[in-house]
C-alpha positions as CSV (number, residue, x, y, z in Angstrom):
1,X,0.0,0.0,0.0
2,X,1.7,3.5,-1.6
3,X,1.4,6.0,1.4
4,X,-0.5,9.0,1.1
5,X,1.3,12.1,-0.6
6,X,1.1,16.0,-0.3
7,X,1.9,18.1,-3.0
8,X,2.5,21.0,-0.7
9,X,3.9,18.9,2.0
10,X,6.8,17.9,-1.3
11,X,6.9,21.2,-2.4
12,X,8.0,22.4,1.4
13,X,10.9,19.8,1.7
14,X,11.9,20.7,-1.7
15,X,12.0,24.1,-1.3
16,X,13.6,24.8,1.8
17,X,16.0,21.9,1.3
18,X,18.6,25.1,-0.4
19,X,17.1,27.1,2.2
20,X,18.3,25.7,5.4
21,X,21.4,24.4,3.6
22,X,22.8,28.0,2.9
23,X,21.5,28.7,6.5
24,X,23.9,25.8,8.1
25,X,26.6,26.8,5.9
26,X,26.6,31.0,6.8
27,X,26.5,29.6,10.6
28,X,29.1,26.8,10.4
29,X,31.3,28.8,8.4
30,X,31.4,31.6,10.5
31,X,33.3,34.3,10.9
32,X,34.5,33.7,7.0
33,X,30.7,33.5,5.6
34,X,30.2,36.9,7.7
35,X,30.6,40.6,6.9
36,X,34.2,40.9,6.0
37,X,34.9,37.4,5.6
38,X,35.9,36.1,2.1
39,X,32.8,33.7,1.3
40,X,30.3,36.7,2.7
41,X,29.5,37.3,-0.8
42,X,27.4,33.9,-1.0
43,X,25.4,35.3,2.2
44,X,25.0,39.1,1.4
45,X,21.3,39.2,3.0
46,X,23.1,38.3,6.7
47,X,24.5,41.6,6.2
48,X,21.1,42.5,7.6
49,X,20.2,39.8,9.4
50,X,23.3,39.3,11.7
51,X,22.3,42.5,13.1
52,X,18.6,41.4,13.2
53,X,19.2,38.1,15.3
54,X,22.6,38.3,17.5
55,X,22.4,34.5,17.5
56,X,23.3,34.8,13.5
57,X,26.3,38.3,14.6
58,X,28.9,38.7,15.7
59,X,28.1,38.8,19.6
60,X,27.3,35.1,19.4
61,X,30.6,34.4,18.1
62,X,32.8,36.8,19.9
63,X,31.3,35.0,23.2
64,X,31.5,31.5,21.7
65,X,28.2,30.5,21.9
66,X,27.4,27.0,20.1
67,X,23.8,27.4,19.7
68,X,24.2,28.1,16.2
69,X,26.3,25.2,15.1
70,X,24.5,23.1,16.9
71,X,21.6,24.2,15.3
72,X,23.4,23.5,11.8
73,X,24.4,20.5,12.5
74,X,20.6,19.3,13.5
75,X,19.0,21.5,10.2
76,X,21.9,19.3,8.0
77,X,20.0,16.2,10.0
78,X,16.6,17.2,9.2
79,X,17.1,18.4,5.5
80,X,18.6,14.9,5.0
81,X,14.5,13.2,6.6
82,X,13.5,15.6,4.1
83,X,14.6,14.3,1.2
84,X,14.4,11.2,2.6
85,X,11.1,11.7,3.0
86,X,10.1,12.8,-1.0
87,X,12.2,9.8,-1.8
88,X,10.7,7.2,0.4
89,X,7.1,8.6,-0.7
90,X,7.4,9.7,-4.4
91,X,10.5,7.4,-5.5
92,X,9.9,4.4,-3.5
93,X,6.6,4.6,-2.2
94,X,7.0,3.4,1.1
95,X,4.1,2.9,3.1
96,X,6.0,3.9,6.4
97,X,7.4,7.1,4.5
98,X,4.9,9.5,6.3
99,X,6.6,8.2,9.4
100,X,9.7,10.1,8.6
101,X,8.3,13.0,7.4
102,X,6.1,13.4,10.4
103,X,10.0,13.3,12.4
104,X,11.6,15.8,10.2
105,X,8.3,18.1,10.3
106,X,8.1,17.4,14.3
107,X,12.2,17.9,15.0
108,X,11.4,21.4,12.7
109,X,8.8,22.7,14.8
110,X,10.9,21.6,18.0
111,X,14.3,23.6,17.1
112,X,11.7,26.5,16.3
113,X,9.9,26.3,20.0
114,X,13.5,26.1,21.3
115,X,14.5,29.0,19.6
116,X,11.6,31.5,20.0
117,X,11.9,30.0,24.1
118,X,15.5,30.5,24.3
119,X,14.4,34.0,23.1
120,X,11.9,34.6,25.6
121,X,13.3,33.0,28.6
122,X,16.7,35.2,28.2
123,X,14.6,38.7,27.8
124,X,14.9,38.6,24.1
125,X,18.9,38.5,24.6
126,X,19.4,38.1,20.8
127,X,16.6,40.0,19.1
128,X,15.8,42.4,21.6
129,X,17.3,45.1,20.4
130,X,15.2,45.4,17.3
131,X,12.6,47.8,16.7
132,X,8.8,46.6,16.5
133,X,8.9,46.8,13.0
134,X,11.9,45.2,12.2
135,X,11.2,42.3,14.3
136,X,8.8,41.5,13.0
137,X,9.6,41.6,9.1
138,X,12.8,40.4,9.7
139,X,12.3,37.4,12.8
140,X,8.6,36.9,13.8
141,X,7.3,36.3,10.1
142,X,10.2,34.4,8.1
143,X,10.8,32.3,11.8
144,X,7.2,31.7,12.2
145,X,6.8,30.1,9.1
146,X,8.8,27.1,10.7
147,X,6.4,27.2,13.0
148,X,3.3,27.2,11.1
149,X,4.1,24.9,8.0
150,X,5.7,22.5,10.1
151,X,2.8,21.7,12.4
152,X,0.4,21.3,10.0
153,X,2.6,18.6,8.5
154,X,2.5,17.0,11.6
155,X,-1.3,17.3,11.6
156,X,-1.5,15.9,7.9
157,X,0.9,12.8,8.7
158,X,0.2,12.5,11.8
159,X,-3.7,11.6,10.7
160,X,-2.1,9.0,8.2
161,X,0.0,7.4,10.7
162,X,-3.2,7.4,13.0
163,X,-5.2,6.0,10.0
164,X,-3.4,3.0,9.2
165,X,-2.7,2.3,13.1
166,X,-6.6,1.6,13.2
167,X,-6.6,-0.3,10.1
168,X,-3.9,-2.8,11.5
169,X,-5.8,-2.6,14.7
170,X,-8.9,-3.5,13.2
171,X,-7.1,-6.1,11.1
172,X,-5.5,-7.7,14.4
173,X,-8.6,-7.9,16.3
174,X,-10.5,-9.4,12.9
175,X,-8.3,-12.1,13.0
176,X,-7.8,-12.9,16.4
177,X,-12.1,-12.9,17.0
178,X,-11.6,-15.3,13.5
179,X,-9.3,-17.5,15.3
180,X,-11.3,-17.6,18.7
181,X,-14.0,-19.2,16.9
């Protein structure tokens, strides 16, 4: 049985497969993929953004902080259930591919809580100094998208995984009544 498939749940993966790959790259390549650095020409919009988010600037790594590879290193994990994902339900058709696709969704949208806590819980140490305005075009809306997509992945696959739970749980409890008899 081919698992269910989502066109926009695809298209996601797909898309921000370059995205977070050129995102783990400008933080583990820091300080060379920042402002000044020779590679910062293949990140020109951090220009903005390590001012926006600290995490991304040059406090983060004047202080040594490892949130941000760390990060990386899980982003380069998830883009990898990603594609493994499209594969395993477009290429292969898997039935258990919504499985890993409801991981990578759920391990999206748990980095993002951590991150927009980490914010909160340290008094906005990283974003803080933003303006209303700026915050929110340049963090709360391009952030919360990993918020938002994400879990209604995890609502779509999460009813397909529930779905053909109950179908093997019917099937079980078919045959073992067929058996008692």
């Amino acid at each position: 049985m081919a698992p269910n498939t989502y066109t926009w749940i695809s298209a996601w993966f797909i898309i921000t497969t370059p995205i977070i790959i050129w995102d783990a790259g400008y933080c583990l390549l820091r300080p060379r993929s920042m402002v000044g650095g020779d590679l910062h020409w293949l990140w020109k919009p951090y220009e903005i953004y390590q001012n926006v988010d600290f995490v991304y600037g040059l406090p983060s790594l004047e202080s040594g902080d490892g949130f941000p590879s760390a990060q990386s290193a899980l982003n380069i994990i998830e883009t990898a259930l990603n594609v493994l994902y499209v594969y395993l339900a477009h290429v292969a058709q898997w039935p258990a591919a919504s499985l890993v696709g409801f991981a990578s969704a759920t391990m999206t949208l748990s980095k993002t809580v951590l991150y927009w806590l980490q914010e909160y819980y340290c008094g906005g140490c990283a974003v803080g100094h933003n303006s209303l305005q700026d915050l929110v075009v340049y963090w709360i809306i391009p952030n919360g998208c990993w918020l938002v997509v994400p879990s209604f992945i995890i609502y779509a696959l999460g009813k397909d995984i529930v779905a053909s739970i109950n179908i093997g749980t019917r099937a079980a409890e078919k045959s073992a009544s067929g058996k008692a008899q």
